[in-house]
Structures are given as structure tokens and as C-alpha cells.
Biopython code that builds the backbone (N, CA, C, O; Angstrom):
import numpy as np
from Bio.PDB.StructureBuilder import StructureBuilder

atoms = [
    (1, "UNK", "N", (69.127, 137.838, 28.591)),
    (1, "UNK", "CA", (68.108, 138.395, 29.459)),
    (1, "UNK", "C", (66.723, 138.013, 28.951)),
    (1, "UNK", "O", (66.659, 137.949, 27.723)),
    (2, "UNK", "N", (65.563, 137.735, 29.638)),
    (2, "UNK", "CA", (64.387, 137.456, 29.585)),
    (2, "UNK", "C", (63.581, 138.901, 28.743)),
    (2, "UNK", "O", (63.963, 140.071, 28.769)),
    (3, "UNK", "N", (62.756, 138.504, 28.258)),
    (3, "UNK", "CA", (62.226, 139.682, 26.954)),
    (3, "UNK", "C", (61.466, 140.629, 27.760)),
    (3, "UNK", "O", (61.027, 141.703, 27.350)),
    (4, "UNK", "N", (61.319, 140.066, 29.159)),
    (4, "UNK", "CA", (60.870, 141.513, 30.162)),
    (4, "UNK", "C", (61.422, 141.381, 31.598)),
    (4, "UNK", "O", (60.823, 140.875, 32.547)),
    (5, "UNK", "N", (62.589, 141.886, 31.606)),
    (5, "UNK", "CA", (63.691, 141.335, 33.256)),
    (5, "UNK", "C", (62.590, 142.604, 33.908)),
    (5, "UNK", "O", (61.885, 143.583, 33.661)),
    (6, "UNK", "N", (63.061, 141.763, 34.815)),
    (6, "UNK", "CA", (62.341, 142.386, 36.504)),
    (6, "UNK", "C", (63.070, 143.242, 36.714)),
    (6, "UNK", "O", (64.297, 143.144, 36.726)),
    (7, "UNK", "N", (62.058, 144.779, 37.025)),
    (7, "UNK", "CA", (62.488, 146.031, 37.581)),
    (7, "UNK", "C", (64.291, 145.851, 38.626)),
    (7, "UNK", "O", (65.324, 146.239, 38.080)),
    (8, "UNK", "N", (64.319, 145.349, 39.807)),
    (8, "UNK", "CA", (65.314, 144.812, 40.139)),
    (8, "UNK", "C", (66.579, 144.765, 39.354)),
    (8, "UNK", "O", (67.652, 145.313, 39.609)),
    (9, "UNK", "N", (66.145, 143.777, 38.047)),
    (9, "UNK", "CA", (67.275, 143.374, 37.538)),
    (9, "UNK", "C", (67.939, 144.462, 36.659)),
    (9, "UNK", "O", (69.133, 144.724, 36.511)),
    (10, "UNK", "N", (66.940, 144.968, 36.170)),
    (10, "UNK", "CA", (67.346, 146.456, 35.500)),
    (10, "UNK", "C", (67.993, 147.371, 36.057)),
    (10, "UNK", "O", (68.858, 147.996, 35.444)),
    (11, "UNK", "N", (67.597, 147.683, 37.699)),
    (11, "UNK", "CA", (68.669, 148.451, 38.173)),
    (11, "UNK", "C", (69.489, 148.178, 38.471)),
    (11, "UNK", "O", (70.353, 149.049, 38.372)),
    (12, "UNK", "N", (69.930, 146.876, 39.043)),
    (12, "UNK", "CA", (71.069, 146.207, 38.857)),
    (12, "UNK", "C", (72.302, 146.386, 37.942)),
    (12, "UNK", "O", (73.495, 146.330, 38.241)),
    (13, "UNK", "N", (71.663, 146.633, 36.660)),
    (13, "UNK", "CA", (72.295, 146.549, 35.624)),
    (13, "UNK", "C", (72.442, 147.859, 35.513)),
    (13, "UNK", "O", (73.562, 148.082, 35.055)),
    (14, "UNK", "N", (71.877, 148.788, 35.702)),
    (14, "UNK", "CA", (72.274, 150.221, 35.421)),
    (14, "UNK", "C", (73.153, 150.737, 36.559)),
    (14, "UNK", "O", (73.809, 151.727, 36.235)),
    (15, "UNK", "N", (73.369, 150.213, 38.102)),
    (15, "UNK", "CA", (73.917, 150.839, 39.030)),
    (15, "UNK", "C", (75.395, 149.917, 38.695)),
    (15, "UNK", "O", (76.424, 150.371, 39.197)),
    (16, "UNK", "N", (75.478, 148.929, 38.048)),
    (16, "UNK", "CA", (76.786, 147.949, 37.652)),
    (16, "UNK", "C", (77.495, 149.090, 36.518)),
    (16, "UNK", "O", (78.674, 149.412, 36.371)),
    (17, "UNK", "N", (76.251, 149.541, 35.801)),
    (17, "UNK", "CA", (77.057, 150.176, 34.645)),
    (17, "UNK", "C", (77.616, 151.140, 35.027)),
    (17, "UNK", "O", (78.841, 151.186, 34.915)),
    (18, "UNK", "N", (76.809, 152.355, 35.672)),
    (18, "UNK", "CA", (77.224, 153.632, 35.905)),
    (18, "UNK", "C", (78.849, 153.259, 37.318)),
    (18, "UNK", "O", (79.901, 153.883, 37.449)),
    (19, "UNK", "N", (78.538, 152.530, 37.774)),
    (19, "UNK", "CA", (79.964, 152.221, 39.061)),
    (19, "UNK", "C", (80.933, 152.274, 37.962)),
    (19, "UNK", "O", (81.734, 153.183, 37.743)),
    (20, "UNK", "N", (80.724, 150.916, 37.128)),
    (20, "UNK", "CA", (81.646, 150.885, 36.562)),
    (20, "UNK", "C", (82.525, 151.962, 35.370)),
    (20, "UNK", "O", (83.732, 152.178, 35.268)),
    (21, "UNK", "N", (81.370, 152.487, 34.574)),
    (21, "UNK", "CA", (81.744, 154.038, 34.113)),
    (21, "UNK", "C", (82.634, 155.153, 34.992)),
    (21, "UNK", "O", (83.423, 155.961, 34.502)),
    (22, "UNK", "N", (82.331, 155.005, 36.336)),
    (22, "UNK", "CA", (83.056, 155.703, 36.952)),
    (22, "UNK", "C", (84.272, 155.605, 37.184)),
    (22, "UNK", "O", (84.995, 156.533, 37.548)),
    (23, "UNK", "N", (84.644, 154.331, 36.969)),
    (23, "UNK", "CA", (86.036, 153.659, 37.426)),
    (23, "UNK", "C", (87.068, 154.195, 35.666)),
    (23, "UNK", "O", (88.218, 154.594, 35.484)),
    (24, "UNK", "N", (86.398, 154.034, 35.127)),
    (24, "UNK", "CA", (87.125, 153.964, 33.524)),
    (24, "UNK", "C", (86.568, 155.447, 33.103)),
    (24, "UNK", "O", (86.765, 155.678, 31.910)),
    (25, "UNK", "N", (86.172, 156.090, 33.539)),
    (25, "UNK", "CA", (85.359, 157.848, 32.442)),
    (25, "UNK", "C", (86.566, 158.488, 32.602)),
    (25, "UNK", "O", (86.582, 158.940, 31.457)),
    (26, "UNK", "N", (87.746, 158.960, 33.153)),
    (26, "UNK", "CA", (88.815, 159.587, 32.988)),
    (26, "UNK", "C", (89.691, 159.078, 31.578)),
    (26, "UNK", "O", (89.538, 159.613, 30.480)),
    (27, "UNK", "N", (90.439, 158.171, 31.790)),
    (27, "UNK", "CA", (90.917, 157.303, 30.864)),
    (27, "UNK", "C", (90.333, 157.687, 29.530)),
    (27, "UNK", "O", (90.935, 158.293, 28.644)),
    (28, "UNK", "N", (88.637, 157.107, 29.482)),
    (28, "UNK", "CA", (88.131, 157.329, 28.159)),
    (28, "UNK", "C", (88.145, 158.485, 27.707)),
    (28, "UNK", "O", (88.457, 158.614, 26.523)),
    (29, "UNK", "N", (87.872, 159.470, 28.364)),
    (29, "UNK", "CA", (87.534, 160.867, 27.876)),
    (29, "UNK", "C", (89.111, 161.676, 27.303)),
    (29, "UNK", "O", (89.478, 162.425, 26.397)),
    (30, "UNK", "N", (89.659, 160.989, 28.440)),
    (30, "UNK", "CA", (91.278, 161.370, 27.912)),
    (30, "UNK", "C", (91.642, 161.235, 26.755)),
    (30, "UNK", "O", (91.800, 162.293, 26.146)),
    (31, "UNK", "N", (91.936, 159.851, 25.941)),
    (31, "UNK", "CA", (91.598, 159.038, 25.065)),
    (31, "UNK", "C", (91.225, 159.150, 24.093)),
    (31, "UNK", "O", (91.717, 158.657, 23.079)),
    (32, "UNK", "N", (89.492, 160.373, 24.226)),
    (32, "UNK", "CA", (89.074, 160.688, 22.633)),
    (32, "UNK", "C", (88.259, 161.923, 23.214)),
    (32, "UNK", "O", (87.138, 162.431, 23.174)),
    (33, "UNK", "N", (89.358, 162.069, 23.708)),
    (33, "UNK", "CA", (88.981, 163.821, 23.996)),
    (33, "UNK", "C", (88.227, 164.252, 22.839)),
    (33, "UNK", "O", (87.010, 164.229, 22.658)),
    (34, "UNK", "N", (89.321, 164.717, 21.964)),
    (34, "UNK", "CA", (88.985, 165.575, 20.518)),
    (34, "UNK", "C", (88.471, 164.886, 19.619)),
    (34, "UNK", "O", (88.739, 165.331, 18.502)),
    (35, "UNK", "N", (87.635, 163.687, 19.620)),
    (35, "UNK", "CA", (86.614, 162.706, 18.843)),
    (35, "UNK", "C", (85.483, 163.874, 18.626)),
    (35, "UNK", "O", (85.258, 164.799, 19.407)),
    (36, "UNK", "N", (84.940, 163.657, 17.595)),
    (36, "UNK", "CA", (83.784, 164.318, 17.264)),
    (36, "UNK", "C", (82.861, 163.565, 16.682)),
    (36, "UNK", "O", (81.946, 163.961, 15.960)),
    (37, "UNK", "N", (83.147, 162.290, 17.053)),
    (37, "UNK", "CA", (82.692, 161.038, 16.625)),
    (37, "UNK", "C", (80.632, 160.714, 17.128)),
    (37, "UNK", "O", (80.262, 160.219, 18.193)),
    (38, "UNK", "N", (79.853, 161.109, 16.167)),
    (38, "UNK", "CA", (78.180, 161.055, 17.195)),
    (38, "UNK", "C", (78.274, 159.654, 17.780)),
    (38, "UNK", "O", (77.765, 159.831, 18.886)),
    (39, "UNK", "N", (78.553, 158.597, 17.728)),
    (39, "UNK", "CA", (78.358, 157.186, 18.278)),
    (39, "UNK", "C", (78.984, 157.709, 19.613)),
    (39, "UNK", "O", (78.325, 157.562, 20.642)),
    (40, "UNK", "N", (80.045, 158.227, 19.659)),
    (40, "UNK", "CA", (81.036, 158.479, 21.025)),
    (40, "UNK", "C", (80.356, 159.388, 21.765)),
    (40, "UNK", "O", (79.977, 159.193, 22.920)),
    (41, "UNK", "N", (80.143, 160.655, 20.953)),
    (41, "UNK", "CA", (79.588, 161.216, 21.813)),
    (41, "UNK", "C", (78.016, 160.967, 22.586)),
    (41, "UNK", "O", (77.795, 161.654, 23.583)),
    (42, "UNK", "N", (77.186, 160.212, 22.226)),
    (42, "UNK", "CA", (75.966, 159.725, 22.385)),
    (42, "UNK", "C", (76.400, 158.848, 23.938)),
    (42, "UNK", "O", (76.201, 159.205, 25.100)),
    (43, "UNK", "N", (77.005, 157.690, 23.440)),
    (43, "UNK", "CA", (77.932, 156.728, 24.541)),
    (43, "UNK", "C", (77.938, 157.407, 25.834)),
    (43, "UNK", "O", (77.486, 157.044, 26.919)),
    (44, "UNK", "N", (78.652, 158.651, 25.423)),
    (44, "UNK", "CA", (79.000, 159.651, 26.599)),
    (44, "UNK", "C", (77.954, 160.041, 27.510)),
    (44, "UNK", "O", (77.914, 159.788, 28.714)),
    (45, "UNK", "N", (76.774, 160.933, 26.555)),
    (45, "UNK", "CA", (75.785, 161.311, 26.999)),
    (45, "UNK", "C", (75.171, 160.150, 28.013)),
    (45, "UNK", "O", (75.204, 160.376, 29.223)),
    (46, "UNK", "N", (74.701, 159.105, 27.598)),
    (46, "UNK", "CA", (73.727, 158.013, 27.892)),
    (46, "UNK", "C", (74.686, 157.180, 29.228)),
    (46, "UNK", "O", (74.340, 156.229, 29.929)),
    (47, "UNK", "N", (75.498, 157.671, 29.227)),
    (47, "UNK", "CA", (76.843, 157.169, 30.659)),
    (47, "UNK", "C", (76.607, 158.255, 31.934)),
    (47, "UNK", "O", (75.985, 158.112, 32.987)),
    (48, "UNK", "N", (77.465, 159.548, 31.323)),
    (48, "UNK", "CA", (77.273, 160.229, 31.973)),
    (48, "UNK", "C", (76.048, 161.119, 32.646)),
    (48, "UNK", "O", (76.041, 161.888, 33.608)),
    (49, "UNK", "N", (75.215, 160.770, 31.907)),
    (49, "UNK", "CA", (73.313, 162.266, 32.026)),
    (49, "UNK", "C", (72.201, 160.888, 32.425)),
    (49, "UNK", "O", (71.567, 160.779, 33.474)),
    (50, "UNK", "N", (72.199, 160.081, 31.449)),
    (50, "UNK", "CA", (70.891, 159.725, 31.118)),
    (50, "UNK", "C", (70.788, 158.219, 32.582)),
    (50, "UNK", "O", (70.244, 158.429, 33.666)),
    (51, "UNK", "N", (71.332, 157.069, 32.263)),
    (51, "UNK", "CA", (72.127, 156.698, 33.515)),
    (51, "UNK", "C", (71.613, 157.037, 34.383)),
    (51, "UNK", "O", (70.501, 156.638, 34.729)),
    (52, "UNK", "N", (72.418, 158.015, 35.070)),
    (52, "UNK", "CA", (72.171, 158.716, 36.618)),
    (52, "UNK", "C", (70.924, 159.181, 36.940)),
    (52, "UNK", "O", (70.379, 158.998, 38.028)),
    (53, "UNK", "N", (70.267, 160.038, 35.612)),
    (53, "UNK", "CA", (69.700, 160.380, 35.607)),
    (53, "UNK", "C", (67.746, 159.350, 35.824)),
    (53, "UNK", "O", (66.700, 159.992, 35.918)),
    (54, "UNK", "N", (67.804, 157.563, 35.852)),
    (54, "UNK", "CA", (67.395, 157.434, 35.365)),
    (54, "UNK", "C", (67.719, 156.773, 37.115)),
    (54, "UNK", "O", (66.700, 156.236, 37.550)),
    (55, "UNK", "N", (68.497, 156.750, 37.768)),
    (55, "UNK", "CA", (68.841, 155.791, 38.932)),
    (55, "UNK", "C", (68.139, 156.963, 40.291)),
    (55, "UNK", "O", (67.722, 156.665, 41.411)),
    (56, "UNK", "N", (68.244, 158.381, 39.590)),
    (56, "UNK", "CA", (68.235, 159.061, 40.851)),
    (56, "UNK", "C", (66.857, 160.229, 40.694)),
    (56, "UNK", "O", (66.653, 161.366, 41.119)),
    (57, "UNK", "N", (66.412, 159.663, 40.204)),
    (57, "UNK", "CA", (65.364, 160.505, 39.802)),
    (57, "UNK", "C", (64.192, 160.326, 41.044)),
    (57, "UNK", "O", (63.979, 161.151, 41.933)),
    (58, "UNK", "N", (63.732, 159.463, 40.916)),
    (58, "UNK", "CA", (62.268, 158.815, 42.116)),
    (58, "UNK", "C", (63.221, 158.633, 43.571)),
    (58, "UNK", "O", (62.853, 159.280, 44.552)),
    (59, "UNK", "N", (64.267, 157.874, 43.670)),
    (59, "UNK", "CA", (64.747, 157.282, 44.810)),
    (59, "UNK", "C", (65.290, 158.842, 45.628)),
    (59, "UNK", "O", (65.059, 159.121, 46.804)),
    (60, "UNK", "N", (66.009, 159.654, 44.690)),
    (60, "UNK", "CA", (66.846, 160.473, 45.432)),
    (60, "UNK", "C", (66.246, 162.076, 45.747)),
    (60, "UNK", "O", (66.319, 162.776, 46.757)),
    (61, "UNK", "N", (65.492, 162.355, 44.113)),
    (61, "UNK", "CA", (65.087, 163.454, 44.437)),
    (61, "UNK", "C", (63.619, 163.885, 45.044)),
    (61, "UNK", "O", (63.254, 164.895, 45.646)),
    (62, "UNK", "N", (62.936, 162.698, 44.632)),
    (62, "UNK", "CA", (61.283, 163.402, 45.132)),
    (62, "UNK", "C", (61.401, 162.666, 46.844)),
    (62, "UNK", "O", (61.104, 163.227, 47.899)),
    (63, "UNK", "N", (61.792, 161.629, 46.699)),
    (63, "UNK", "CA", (62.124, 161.427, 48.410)),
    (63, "UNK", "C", (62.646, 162.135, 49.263)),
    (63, "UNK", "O", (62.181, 162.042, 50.399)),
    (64, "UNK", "N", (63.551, 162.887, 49.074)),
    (64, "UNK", "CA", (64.626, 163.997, 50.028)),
    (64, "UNK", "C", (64.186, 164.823, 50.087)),
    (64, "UNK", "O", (64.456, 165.557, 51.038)),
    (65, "UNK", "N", (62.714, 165.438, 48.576)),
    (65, "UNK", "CA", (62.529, 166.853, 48.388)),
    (65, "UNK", "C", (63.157, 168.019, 47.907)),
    (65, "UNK", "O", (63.152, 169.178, 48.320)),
    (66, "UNK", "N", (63.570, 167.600, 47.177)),
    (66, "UNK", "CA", (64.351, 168.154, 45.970)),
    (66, "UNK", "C", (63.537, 168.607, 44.455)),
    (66, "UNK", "O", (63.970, 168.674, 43.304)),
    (67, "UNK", "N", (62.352, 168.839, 44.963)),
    (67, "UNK", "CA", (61.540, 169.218, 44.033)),
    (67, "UNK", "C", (61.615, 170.024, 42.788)),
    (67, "UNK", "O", (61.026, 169.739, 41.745)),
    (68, "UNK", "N", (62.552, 171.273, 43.017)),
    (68, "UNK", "CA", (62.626, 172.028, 41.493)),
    (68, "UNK", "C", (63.896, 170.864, 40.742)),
    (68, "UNK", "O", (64.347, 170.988, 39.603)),
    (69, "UNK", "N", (64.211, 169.952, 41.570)),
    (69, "UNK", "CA", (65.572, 169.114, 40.713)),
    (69, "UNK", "C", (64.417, 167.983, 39.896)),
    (69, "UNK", "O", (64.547, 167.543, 38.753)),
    (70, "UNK", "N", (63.398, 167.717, 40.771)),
    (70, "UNK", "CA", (62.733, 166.783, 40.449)),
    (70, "UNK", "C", (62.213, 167.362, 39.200)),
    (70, "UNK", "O", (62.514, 166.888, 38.104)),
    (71, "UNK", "N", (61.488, 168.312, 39.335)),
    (71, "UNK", "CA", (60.785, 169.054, 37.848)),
    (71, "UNK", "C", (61.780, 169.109, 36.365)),
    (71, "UNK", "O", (61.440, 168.825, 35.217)),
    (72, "UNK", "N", (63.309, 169.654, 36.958)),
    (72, "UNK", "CA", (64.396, 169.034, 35.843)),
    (72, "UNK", "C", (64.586, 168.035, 35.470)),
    (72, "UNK", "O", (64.913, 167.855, 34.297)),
    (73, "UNK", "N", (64.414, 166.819, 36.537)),
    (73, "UNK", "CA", (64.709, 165.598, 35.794)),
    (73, "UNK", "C", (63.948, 164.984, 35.083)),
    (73, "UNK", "O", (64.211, 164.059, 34.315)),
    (74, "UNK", "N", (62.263, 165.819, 35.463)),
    (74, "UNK", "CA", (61.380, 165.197, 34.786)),
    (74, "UNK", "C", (61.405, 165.579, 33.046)),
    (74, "UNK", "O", (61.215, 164.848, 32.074)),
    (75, "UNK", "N", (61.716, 167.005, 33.141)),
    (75, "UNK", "CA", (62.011, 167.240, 31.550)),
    (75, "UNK", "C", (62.698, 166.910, 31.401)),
    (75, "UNK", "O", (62.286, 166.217, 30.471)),
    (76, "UNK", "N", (64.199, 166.551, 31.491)),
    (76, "UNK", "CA", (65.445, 165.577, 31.123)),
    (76, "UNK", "C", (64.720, 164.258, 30.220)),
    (76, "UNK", "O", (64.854, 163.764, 29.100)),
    (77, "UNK", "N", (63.885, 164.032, 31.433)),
    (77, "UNK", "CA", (63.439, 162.548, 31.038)),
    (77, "UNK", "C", (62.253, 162.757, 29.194)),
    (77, "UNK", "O", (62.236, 162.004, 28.220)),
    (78, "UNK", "N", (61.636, 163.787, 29.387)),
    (78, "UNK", "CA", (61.029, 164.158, 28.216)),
    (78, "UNK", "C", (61.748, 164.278, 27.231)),
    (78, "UNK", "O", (61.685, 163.457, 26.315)),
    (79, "UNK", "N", (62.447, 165.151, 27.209)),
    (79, "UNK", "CA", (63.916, 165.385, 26.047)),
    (79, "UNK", "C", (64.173, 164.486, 25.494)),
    (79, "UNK", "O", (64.119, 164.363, 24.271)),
    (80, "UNK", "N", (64.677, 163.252, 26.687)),
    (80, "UNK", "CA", (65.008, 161.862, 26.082)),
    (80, "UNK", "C", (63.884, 160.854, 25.533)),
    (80, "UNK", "O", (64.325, 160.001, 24.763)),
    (81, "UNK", "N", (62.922, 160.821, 25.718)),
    (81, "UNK", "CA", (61.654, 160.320, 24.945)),
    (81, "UNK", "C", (61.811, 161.599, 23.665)),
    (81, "UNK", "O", (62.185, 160.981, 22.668)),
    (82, "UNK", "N", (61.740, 162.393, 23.475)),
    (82, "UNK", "CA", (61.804, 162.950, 22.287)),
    (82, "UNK", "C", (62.859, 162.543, 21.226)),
    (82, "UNK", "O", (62.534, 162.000, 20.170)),
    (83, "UNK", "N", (64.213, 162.850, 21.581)),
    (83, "UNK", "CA", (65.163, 162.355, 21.393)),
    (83, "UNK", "C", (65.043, 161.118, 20.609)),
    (83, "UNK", "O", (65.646, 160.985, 19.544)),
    (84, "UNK", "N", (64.326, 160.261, 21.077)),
    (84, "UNK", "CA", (64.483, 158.577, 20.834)),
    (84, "UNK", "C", (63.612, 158.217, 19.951)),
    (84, "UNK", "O", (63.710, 157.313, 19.121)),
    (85, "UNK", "N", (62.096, 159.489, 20.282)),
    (85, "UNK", "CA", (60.768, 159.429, 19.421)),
    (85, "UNK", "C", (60.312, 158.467, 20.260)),
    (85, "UNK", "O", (60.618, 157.293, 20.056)),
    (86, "UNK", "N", (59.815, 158.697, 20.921)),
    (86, "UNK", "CA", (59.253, 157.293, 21.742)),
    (86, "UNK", "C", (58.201, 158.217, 21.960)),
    (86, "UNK", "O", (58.407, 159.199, 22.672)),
    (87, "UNK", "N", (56.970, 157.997, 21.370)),
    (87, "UNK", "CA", (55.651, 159.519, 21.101)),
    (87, "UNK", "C", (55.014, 158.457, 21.988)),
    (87, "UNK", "O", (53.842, 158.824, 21.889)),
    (88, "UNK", "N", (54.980, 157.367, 22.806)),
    (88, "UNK", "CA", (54.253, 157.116, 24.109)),
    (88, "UNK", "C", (54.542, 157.306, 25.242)),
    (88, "UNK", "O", (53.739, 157.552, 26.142)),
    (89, "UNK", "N", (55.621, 157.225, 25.336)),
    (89, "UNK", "CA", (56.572, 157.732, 26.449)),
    (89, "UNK", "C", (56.635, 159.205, 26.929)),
    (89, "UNK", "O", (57.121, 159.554, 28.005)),
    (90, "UNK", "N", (56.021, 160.125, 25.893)),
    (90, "UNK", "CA", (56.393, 161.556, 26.022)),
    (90, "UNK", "C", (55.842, 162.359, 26.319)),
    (90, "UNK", "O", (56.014, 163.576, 26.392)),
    (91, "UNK", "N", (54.737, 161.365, 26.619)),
    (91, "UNK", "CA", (53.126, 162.418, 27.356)),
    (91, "UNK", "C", (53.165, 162.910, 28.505)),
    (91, "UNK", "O", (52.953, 164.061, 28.886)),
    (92, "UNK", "N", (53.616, 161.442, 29.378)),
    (92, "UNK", "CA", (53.155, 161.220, 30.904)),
    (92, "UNK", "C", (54.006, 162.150, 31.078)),
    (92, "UNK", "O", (53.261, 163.129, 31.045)),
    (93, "UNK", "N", (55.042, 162.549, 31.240)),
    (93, "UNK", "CA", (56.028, 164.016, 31.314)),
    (93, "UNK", "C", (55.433, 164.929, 31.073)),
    (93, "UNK", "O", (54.990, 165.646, 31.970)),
    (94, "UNK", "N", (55.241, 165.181, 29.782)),
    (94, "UNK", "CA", (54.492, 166.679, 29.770)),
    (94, "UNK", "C", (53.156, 166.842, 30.489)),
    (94, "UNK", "O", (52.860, 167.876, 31.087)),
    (95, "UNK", "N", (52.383, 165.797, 30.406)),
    (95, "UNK", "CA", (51.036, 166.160, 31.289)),
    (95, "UNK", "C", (51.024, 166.632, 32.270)),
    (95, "UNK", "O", (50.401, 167.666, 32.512)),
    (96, "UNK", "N", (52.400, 165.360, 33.918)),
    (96, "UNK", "CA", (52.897, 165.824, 34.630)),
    (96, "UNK", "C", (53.334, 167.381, 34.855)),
    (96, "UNK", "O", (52.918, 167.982, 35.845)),
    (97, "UNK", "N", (54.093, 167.944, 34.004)),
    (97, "UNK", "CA", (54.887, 169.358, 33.686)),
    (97, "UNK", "C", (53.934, 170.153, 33.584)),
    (97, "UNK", "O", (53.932, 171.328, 33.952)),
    (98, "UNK", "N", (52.856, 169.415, 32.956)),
    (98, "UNK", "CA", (51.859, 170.727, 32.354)),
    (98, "UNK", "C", (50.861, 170.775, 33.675)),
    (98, "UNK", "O", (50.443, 171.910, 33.907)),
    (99, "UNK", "N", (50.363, 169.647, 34.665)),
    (99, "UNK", "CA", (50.048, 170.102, 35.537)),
    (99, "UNK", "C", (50.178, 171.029, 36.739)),
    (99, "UNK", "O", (49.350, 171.706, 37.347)),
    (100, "UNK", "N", (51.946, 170.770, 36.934)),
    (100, "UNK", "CA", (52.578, 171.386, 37.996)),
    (100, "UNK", "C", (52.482, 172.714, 37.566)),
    (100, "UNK", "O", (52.336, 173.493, 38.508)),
    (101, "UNK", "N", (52.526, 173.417, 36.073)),
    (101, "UNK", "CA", (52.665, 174.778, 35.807)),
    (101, "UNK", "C", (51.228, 175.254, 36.308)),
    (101, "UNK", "O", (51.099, 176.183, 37.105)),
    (102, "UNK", "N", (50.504, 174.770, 35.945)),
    (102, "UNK", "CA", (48.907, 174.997, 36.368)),
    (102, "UNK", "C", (48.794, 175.113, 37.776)),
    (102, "UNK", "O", (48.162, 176.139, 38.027)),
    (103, "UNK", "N", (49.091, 174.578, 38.687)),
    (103, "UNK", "CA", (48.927, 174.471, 39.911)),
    (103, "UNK", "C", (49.510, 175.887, 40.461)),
    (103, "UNK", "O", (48.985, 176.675, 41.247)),
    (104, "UNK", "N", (50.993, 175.968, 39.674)),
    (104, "UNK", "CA", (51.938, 176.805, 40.093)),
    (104, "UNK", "C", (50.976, 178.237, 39.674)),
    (104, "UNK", "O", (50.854, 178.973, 40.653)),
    (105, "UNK", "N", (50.389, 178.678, 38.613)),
    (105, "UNK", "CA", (49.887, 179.583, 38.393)),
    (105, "UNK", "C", (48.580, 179.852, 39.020)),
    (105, "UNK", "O", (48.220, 181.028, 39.057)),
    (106, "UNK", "N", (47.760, 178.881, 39.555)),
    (106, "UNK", "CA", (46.586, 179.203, 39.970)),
    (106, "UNK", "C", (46.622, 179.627, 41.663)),
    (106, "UNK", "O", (45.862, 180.413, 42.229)),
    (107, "UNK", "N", (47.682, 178.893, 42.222)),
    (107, "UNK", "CA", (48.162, 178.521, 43.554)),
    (107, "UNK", "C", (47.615, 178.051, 44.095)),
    (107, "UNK", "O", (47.306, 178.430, 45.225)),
    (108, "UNK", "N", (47.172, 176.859, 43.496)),
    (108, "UNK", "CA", (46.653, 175.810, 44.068)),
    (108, "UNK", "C", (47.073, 175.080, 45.233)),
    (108, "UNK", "O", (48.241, 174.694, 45.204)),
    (109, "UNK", "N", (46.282, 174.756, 46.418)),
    (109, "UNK", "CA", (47.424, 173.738, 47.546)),
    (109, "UNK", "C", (48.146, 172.732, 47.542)),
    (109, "UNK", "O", (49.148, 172.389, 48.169)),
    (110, "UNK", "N", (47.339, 172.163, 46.528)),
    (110, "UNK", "CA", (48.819, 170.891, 46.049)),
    (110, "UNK", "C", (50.503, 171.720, 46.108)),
    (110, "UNK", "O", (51.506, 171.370, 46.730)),
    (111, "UNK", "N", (50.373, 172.430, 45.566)),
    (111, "UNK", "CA", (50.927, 173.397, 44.977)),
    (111, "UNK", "C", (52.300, 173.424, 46.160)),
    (111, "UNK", "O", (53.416, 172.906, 46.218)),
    (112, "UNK", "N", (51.455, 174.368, 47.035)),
    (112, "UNK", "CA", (51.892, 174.394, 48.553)),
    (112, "UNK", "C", (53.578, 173.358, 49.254)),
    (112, "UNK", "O", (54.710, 173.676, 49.617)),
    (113, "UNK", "N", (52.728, 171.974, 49.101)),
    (113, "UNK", "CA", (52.743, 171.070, 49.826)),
    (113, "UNK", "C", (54.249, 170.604, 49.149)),
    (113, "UNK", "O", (55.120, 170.125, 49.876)),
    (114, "UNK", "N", (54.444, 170.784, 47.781)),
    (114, "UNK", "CA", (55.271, 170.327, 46.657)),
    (114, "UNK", "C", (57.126, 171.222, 46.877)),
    (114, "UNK", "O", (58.018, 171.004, 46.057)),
]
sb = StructureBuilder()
sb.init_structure("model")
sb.init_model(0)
sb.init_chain("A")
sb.init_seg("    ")
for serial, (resi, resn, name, xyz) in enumerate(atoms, 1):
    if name == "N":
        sb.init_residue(resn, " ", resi, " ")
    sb.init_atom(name, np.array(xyz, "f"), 0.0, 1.0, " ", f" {name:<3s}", serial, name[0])
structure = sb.get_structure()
């Protein structure tokens, strides 16, 4: 892959992965059920949560209006910048978060509309 693939190609690659996770996640889980293994269980996480979480976030939930899901996924998405330490990544979330609480408390019309 090129040292910066095109948005496109990235989801590509994540909607290939997660299909394909779906086809094989029974099997595996079967398999090493009782693993307590952190590499496995991480695998898991980043298949099953992070993934989906990363495909359906903009496209599915703030489009449809799914807004308090949207506000979850947005901390999901923080967690996982924490998680990773990625201390640039971990702002634009909380700023976001920290605005919406503000809005939410003042009752602001943005507010409203959301």
C-alpha cells in the first residue's frame, strides 16, 4: 500500500475485513473461547467494536439521526485514541463532547436542532 492510500481505499479495506470477520467470528470464538490470551483478545475487540465502529459512525448514524448513538460513538472513538495514546487524535472528540454538553446545559438552539 502507498504510505497514504486514499480514503476509498481504506474503506475498502475495512468493509472487506469486517464482511469477512463475519463469515469466520463463530468458528473463531468457538475455538478460543476460554483464551485469555491479550493479543486475542485485542484482535477481537478491533474486529468486532472498533471496525464497525469506524465504518458506521458518519455514514450511518449522524445521517439517519441517531444522535445520542452518534455522541456514543464519538466517545468510543476517544477511548480508542486514549487507548492507543494517540494525544492528537484525542482532542477533536473531547472538544466536540465538551461542546455538545455545553449546548445541552445552556439550551442552546443548536442544541434543539441535534
Amino acid at each position: 500500500m502507498a504510505a497514504k492510500p486514499k480514503p476509498w481505499r481504506i474503506n475498502l479495506i475495512l468493509h472487506i475485513t469486517y464482511s469477512a470477520w463475519l463469515l469466520i467470528k463463530i468458528k473463531v470464538i468457538q475455538k478460543f473461547q476460554t483464551s485469555k490470551d491479550l493479543e486475542y483478545r485485542t484482535f477481537i475487540d478491533l474486529l468486532d467494536n472498533l471496525i464497525p465502529l469506524t465504518l458506521e459512525i458518519y455514514a450511518n448514524l449522524f445521517r439517519e439521526g441517531f444522535f445520542d448513538y452518534y455522541i456514543e460513538s464519538i466517545f468510543r472513538l476517544w477511548c480508542l485514541f486514549q487507548r492507543m495514546r494517540r494525544k492528537n487524535y484525542n482532542k477533536a472528540p473531547l472538544i466536540f463532547l465538551s461542546d455538545i454538553f455545553y449546548w445541552e446545559t445552556i439550551e442552546h438552539p443548536l442544541f434543539k436542532y441535534m
